[in-house]
N, C-alpha and C positions, 0 to 999 in steps of 0.2 A: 776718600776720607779714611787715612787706616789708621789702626789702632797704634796705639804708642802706652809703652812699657818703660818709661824713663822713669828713673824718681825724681829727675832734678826739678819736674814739675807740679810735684806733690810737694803739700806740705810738711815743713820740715820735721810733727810731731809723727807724722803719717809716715814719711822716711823711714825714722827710728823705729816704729813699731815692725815695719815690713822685713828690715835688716834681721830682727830679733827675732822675727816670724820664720825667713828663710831658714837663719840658722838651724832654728829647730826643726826643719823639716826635713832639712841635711842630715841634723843627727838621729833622725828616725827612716831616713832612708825614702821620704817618701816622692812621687814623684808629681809633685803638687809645683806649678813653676805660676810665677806672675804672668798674664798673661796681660791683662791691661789695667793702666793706671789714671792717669789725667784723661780725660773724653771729650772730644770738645763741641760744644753746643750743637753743630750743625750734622755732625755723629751723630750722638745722642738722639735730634731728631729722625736723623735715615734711622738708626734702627727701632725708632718707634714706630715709622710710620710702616713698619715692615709688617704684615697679616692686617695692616688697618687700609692705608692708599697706597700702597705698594705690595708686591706680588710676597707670598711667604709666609711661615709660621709667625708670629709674635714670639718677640726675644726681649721685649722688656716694659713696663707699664709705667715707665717718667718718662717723660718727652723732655727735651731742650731745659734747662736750667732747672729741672725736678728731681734732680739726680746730683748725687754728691760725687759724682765724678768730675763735673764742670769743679768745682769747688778744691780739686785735689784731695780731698778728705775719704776716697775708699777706692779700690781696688777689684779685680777677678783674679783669682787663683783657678788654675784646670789642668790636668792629667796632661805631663809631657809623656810621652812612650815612645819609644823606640823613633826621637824627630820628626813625631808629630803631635799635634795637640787633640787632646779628646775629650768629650763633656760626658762620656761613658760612665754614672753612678750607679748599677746594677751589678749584682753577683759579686765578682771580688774586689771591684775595683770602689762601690760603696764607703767600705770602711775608710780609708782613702779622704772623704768627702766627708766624713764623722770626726777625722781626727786632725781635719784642717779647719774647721769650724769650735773645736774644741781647743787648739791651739791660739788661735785666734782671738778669741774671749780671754786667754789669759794674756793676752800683751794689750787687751784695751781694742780690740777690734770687732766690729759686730756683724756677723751671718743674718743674712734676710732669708724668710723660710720659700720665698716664690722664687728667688734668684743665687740656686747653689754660690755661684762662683764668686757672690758680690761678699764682700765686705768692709765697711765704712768706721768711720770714728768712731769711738762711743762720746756719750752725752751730746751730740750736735742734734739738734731740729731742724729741718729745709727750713719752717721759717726764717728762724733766724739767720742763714745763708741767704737767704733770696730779701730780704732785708739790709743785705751786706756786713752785719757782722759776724766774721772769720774768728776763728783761732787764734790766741796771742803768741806769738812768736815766728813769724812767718818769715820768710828772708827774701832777698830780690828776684830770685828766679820763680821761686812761687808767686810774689805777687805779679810779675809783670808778665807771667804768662796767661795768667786771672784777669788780669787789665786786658791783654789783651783781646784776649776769648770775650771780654765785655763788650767793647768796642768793635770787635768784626761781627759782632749779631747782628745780622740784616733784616731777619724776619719775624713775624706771629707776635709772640708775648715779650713784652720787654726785658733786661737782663737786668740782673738785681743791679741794685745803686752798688759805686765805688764805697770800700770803706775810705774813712779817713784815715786808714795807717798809711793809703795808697798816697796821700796829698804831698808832694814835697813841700820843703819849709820855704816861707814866705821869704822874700830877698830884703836886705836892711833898707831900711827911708833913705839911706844917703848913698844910693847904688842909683845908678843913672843908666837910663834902658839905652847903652850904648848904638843898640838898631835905630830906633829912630833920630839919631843924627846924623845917619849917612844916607843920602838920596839911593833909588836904586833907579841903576841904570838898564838899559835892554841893549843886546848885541844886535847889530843890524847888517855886519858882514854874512854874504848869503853862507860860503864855503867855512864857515867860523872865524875865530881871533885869538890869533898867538899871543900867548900870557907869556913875556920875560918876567928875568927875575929882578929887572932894574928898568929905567926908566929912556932904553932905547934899546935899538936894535942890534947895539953891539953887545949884547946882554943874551943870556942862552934863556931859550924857551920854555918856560914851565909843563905847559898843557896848554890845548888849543881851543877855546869856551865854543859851545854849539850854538848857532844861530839864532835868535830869540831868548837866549839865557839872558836871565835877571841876576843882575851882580848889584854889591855895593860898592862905591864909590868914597874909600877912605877921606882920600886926600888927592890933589892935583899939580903936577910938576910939569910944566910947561903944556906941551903937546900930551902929556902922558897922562895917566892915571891911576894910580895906585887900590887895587880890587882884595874886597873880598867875598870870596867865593861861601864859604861856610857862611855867613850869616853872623860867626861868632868876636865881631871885631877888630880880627886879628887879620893883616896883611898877606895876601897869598902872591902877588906880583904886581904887573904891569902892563897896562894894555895902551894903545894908542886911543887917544879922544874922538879922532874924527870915525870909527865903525861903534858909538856908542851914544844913546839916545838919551835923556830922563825917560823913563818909563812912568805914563801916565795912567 
């Protein structure tokens, strides 16, 4: 589970603040560098349970969805030097650690006093994340990296509810669920089945469908079959009828 330093997975207020954060770090010379951004749940938990059921110091007191890193909404800044990273806050490197927390606060970003490196959104409450409401102006990469982090939780405490900015729009009353008109078929060839692109064999070969694959069944031209493989309606070739079953 390693750490990831992307912004594409923060959110996009969180973005902005971070860019304006560098900057100024740049222009003061300091050697303060992102070290992680989005965390994601199953993270979060190893390094909680790390000095608790796992061998090791304690490195952080939120477990699994207690933490506004799951949420995209905060950050760790830590001492790059000389290519490598270092959590070193004593003697000179201190100030360092005084004037990235003081920066910070001025773009809207908040320093917790147990955890130098973190810093989180201002005005947010875990509540209200673990309740599911987010930040307004989120874009697709933030949330559907959020969805997903939702959705691959396996364990312990359950993950906050999706917000409703995640629901796509409902499809019109006169849209017709084109899937369920097409039967689906099972391939019953043991070595597979040559998909042409027309409806014999003098017709060049698409891809060859895996044994047991579940296709739909558009349409029917003599012997032939006309398949779609995606699910989405649309024609992808031609298979022969007799290595194809209804799937029950």
């Amino acid at each position: 589970m390693s750490r990831n330093n992307s912004l594409e997975n923060l959110h996009p207020i969180m973005r902005a603040k971070i860019n304006v954060l560098d900057t100024n770090l740049t222009l003061k010379k300091s050697p303060m560098r992102l070290f992680e951004g989005f965390r994601t749940p199953q993270r979060q938990h190893s390094l909680y349970s790390q000095g608790r059921t796992k061998p090791g110091a304690k490195v952080t007191n939120a477990n699994a969805w207690s933490s506004y890193h799951q949420y995209g909404v905060a950050c760790d800044y830590v001492l790059f030097i000389d290519g490598k990273w270092s959590w070193n806050d004593s003697g000179k490197y201190k100030k360092y650690w005084t004037d990235l927390h003081l920066m910070a606060q001025d773009v809207g970003l908040v320093p917790i006093s147990w955890e130098k490196p973190h810093l989180q959104l201002a005005g947010l409450g875990l509540q209200t994340l673990l309740a599911g409401e987010y930040p307004d102006g989120g874009d697709d990469s933030w949330a559907e990296n959020l969805q997903d982090a939702i959705y691959s939780w396996p364990m312990g405490a359950p993950p906050p509810p999706l917000s409703s900015q995640f629901e796509r729009p409902a499809l019109p009353n006169n849209i017709i669920d084109e899937q369920t008109t097409h039967p689906l078929y099972r391939v019953t060839a043991r070595n597979g089945l040559r998909m042409r692109s027309g409806p014999g064999t003098n017709f060049d070969i698409v891809t060859t469908l895996t044994s047991h694959q579940i296709v739909q069944v558009t349409q029917k031209v003599g012997d032939w079959c006309q398949i779609d493989v995606e699910g989405d309606g649309l024609a992808d070739g031609y298979c022969h009828s007799g290595f194809l079953v209804l799937n029950s």
